[in-house]
RODO-2510 file (C-alpha; in nm, 4 decimals, decimal comma):
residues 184
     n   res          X          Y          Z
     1     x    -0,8644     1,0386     1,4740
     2     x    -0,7901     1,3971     1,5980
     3     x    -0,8517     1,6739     1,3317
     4     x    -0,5220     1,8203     1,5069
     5     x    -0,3692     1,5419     1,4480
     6     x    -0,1323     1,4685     1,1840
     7     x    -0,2920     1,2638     0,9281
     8     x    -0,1068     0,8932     0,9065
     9     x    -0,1512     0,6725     0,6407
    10     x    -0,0634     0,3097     0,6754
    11     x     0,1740     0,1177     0,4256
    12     x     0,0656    -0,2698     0,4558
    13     x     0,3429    -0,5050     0,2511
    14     x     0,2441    -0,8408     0,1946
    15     x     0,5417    -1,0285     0,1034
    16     x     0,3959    -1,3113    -0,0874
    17     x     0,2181    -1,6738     0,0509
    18     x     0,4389    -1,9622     0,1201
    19     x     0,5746    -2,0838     0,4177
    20     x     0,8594    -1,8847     0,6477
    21     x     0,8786    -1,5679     0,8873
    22     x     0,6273    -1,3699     0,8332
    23     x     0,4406    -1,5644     0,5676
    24     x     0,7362    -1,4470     0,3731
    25     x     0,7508    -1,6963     0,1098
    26     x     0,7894    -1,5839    -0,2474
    27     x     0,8420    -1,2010    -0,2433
    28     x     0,6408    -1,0404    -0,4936
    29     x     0,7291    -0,6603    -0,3798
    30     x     1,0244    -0,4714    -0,4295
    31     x     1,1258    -0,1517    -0,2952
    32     x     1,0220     0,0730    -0,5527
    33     x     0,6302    -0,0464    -0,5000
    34     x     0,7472     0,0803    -0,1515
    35     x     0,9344     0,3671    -0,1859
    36     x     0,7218     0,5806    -0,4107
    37     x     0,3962     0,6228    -0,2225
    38     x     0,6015     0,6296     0,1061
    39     x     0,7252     0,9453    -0,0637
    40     x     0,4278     1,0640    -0,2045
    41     x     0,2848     1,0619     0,1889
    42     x     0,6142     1,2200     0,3304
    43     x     0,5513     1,5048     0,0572
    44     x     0,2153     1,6223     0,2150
    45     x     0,3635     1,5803     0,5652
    46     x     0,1657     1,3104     0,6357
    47     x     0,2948     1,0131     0,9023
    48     x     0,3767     0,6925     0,7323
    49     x     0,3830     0,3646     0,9151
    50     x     0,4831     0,0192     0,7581
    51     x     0,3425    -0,2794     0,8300
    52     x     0,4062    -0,6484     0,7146
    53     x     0,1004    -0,9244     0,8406
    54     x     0,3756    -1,0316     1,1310
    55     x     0,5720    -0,7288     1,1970
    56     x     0,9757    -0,6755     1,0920
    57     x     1,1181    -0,6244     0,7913
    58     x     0,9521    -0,7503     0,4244
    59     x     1,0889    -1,0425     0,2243
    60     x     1,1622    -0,7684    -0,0945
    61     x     1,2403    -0,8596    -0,4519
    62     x     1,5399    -0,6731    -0,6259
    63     x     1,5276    -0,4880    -0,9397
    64     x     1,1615    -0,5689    -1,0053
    65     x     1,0856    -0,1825    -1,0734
    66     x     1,0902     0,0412    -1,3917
    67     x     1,3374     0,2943    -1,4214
    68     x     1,2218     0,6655    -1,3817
    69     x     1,0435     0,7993    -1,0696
    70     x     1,0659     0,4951    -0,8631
    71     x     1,4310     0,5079    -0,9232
    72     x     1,4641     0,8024    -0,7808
    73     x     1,2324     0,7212    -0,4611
    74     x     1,4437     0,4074    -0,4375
    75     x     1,7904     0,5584    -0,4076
    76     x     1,6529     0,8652    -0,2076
    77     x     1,5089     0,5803     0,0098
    78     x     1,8232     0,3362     0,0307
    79     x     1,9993     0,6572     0,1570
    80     x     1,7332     0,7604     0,4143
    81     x     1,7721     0,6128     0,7378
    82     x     1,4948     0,6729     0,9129
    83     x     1,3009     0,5024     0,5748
    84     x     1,5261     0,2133     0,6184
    85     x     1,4898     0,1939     1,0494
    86     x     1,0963     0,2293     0,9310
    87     x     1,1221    -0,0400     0,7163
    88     x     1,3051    -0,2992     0,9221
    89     x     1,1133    -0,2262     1,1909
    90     x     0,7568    -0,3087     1,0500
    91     x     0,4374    -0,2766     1,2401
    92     x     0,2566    -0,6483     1,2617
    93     x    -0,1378    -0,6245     1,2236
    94     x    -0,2395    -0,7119     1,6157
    95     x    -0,0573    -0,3888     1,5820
    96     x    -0,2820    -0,1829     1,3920
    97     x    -0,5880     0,0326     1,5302
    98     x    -0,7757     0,0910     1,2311
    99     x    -0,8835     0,4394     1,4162
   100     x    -0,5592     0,5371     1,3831
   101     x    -0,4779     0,5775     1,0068
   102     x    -0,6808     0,8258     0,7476
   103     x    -0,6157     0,5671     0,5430
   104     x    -0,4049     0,2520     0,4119
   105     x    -0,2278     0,1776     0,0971
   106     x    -0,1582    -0,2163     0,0133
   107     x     0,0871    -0,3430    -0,1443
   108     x     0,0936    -0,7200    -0,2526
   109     x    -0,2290    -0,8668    -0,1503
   110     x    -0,3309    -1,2205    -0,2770
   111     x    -0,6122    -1,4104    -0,3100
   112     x    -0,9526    -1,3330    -0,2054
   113     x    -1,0490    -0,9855    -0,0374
   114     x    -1,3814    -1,1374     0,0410
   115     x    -1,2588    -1,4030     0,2524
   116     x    -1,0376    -1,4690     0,5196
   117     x    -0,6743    -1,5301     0,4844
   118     x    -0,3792    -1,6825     0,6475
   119     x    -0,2511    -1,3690     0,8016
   120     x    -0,5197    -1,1459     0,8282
   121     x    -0,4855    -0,8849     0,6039
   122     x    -0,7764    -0,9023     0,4026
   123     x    -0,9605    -0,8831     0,7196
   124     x    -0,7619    -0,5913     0,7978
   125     x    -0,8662    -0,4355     0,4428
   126     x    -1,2107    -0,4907     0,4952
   127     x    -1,1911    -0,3197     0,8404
   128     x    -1,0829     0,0076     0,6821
   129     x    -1,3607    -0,0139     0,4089
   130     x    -1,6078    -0,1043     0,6919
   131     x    -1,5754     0,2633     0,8652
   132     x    -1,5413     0,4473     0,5335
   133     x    -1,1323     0,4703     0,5362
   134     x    -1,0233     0,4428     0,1475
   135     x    -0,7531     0,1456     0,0825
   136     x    -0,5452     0,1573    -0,2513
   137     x    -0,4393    -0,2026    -0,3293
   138     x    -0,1620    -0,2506    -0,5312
   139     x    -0,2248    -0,6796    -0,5895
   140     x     0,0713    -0,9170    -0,5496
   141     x     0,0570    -1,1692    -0,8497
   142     x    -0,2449    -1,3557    -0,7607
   143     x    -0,5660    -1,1114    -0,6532
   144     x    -0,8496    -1,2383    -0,7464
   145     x    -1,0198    -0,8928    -0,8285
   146     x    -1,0793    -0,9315    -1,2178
   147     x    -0,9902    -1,2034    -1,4567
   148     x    -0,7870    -0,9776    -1,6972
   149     x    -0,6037    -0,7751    -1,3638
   150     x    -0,5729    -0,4098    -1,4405
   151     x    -0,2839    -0,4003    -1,7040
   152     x    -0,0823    -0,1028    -1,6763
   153     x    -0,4102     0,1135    -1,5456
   154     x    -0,5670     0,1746    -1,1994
   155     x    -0,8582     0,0404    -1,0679
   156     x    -1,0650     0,2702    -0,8225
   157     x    -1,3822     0,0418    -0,6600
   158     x    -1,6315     0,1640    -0,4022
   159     x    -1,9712     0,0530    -0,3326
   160     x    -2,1207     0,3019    -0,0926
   161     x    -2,2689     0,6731    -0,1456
   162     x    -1,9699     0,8807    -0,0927
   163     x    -1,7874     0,6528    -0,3214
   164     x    -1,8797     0,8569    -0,7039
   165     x    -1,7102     1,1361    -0,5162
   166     x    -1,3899     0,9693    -0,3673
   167     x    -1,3208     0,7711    -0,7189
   168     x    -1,3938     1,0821    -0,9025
   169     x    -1,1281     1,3313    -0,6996
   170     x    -0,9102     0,9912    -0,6866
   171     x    -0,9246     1,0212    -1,0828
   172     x    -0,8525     1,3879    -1,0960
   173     x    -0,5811     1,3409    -0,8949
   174     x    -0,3986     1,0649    -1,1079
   175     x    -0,4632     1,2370    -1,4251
   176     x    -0,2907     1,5735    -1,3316
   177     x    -0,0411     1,3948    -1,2009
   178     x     0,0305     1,1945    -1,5028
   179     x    -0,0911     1,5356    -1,7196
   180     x     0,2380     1,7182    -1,4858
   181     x     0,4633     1,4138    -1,5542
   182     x     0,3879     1,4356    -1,8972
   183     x     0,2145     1,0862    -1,9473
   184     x    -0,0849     1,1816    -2,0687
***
């Protein structure tokens, strides 16, 4: 990617397995899971492109989210209408040039990251991660990561040399945020 560039981050939604459009079957994202790091992009002026494993808009679950911040990226969202055209108008992953993005943030993934899957996107995942781009997963109900999930915490892996460094500025990151939102 171009230095002059503006730096793009990618936004994969995974609806859910099952059968339908889009492997939409049982949506296990709503629009706050959405809406807040699509924000939290925006804010540093950074590109944001959606993406669902078929393209078009995500099979979303309604009032899933906690109140607080991501109610106020959801309304801010519902009333933004070039969030809402970006959203219906998802990106499918034949679409994606891995090149292209700084880095991608998914939301939803099942199953196993270590294997293929029925639409791709753990190959996809594993494509970033194979030329050093970081990917923040944000599991659908059934990741097989750890047996206990991560609770109400955040898991940061990495497995290479540079990755003490990335998980350690990741950390500082999320803890003065939470410090300046007063939750720690």
């Amino acid at each position: 990617m171009n230095e002059e560039a503006a730096t793009r981050f990618l936004i994969l939604i995974v609806e859910g397995e099952g059968e339908g459009e889009g492997g939409a079957g049982n949506p296990e994202v709503d629009l706050a899971r959405i809406a807040t790091p699509y924000y939290a992009f925006k804010k540093l002026g950074s590109e944001v492109v959606l993406a669902t494993p078929l393209g078009g808009p995500p099979n979303l679950i309604e009032g899933m989210h906690s109140a607080g911040l991501s109610d106020t990226a959801v309304q801010r969202f519902r009333s933004d209408r070039i969030a809402r055209d970006d959203l219906a108008d998802t990106l499918g992953l034949d679409q994606i040039v891995v090149d292209d993005f700084a880095a991608a943030f998914c939301i939803g993934l099942s199953g196993k990251i270590w294997t293929d899957d029925n639409f791709g996107v753990a190959a996809l995942v594993r494509d970033f991660l194979d030329v050093g781009k970081p990917v923040a997963l944000v599991p659908g109900k059934h990741l097989l990561l750890a047996p206990e999930g991560a609770g109400n915490g955040l898991l940061i892996l990495g497995d290479n040399d540079e990755s003490p460094l990335c998980a350690a500025r990741a950390l500082i990151n999320v803890v003065v945020d939470m410090r300046r939102d007063g939750h720690v």
